[in-house]
BALOBA-1460 file (C-alpha; in Angstrom, 3 decimals):
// residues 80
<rec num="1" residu="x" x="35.395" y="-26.486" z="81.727"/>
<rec num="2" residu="x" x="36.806" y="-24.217" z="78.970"/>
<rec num="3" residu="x" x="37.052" y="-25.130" z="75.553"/>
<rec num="4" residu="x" x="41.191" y="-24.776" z="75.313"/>
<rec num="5" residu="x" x="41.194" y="-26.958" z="78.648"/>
<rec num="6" residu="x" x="38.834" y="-29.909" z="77.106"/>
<rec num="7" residu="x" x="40.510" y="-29.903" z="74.030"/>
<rec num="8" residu="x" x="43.605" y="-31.376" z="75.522"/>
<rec num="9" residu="x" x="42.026" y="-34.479" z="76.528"/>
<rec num="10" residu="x" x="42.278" y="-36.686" z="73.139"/>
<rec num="11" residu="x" x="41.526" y="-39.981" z="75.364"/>
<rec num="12" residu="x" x="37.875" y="-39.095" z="76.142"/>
<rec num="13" residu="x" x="34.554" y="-37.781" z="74.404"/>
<rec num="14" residu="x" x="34.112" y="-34.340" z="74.181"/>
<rec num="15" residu="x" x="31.396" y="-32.328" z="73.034"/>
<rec num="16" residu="x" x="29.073" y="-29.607" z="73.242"/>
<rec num="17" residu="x" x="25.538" y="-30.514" z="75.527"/>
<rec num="18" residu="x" x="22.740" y="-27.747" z="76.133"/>
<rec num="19" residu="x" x="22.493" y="-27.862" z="79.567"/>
<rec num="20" residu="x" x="19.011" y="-25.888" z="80.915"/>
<rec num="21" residu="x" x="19.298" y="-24.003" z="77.569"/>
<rec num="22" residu="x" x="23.182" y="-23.035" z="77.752"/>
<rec num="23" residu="x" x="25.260" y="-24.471" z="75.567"/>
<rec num="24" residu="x" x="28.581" y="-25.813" z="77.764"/>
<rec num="25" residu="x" x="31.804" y="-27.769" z="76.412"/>
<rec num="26" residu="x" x="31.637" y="-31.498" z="78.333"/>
<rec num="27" residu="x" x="33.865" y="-34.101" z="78.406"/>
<rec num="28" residu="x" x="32.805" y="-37.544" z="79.047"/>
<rec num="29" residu="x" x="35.245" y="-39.747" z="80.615"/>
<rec num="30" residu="x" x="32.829" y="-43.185" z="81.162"/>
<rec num="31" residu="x" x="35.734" y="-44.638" z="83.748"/>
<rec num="32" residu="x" x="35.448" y="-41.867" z="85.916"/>
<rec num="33" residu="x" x="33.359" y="-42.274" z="89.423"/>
<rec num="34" residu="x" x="32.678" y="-38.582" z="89.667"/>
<rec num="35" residu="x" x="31.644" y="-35.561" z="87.893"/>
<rec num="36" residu="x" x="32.566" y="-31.645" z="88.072"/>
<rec num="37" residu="x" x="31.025" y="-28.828" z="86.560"/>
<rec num="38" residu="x" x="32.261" y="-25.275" z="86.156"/>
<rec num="39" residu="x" x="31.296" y="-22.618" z="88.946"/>
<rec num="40" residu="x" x="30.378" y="-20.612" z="85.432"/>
<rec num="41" residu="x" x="27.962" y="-23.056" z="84.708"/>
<rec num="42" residu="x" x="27.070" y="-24.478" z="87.933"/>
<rec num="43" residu="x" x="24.565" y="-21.196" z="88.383"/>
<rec num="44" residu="x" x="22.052" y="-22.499" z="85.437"/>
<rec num="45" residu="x" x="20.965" y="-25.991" z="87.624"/>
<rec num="46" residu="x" x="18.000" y="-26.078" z="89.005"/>
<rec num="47" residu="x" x="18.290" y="-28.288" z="91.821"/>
<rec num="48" residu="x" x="19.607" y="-27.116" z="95.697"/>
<rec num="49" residu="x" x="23.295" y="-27.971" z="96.322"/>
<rec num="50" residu="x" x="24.693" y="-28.754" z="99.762"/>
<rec num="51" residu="x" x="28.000" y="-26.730" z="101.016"/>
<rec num="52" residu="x" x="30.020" y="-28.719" z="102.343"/>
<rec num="53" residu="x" x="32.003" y="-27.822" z="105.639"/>
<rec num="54" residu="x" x="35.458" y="-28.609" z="103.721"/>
<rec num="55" residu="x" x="36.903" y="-28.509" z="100.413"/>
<rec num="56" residu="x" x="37.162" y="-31.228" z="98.566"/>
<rec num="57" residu="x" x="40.523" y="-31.899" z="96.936"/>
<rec num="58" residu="x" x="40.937" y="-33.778" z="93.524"/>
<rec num="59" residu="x" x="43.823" y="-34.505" z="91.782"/>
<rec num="60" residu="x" x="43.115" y="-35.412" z="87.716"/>
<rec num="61" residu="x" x="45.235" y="-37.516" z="85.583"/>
<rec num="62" residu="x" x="46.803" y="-34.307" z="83.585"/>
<rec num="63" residu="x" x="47.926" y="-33.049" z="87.120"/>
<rec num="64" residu="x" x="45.237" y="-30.313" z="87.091"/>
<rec num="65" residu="x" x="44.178" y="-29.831" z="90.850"/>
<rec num="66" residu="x" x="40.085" y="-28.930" z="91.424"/>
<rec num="67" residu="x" x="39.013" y="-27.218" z="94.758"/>
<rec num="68" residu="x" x="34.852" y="-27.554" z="95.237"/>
<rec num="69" residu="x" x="32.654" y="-27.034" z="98.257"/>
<rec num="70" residu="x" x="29.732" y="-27.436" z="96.807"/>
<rec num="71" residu="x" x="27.617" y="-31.199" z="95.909"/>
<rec num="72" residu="x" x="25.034" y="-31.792" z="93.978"/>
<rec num="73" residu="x" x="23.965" y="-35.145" z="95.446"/>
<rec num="74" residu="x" x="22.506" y="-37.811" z="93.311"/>
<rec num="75" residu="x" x="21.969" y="-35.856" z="90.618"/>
<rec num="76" residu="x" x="21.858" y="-37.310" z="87.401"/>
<rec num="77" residu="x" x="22.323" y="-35.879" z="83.764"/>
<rec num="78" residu="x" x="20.574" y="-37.424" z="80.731"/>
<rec num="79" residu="x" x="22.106" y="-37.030" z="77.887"/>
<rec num="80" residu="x" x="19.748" y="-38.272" z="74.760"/>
């Protein structure tokens, strides 16, 4: 996500986490069930995604509409 876009979200944690060695702007929302990651970033994971054969649609609470077709399944991010 971009900085201007997490910066609107006063209700969660945001920060910034070196992920792989590039520094990306996260916000933590612990009552979510899912995660998303920026197609900008999404290139610096190590780990093979799946494509999916549809898009999935999600809806957030601030009405912002995401579009992926992509999964990293049961990955996991430590954060320490």
């Amino acid at each position: 996500m971009t900085t201007a876009y997490a910066k609107r979200w006063n209700d969660t944690m945001q920060d910034i986490l070196s992920l792989y060695g590039i520094d990306v702007c996260v916000r933590f929302d612990t009552g979510s069930t899912h995660s998303f990651i920026a197609p900008q970033a999404v290139c610096h994971i190590p780990v093979l995604k799946i494509i999916l054969p549809y898009y999935l649609i999600v809806t957030t609470l601030g009405d912002m509409v995401l579009i992926g077709s992509e999964v990293f399944k049961d990955y996991k991010i430590m954060v320490t």
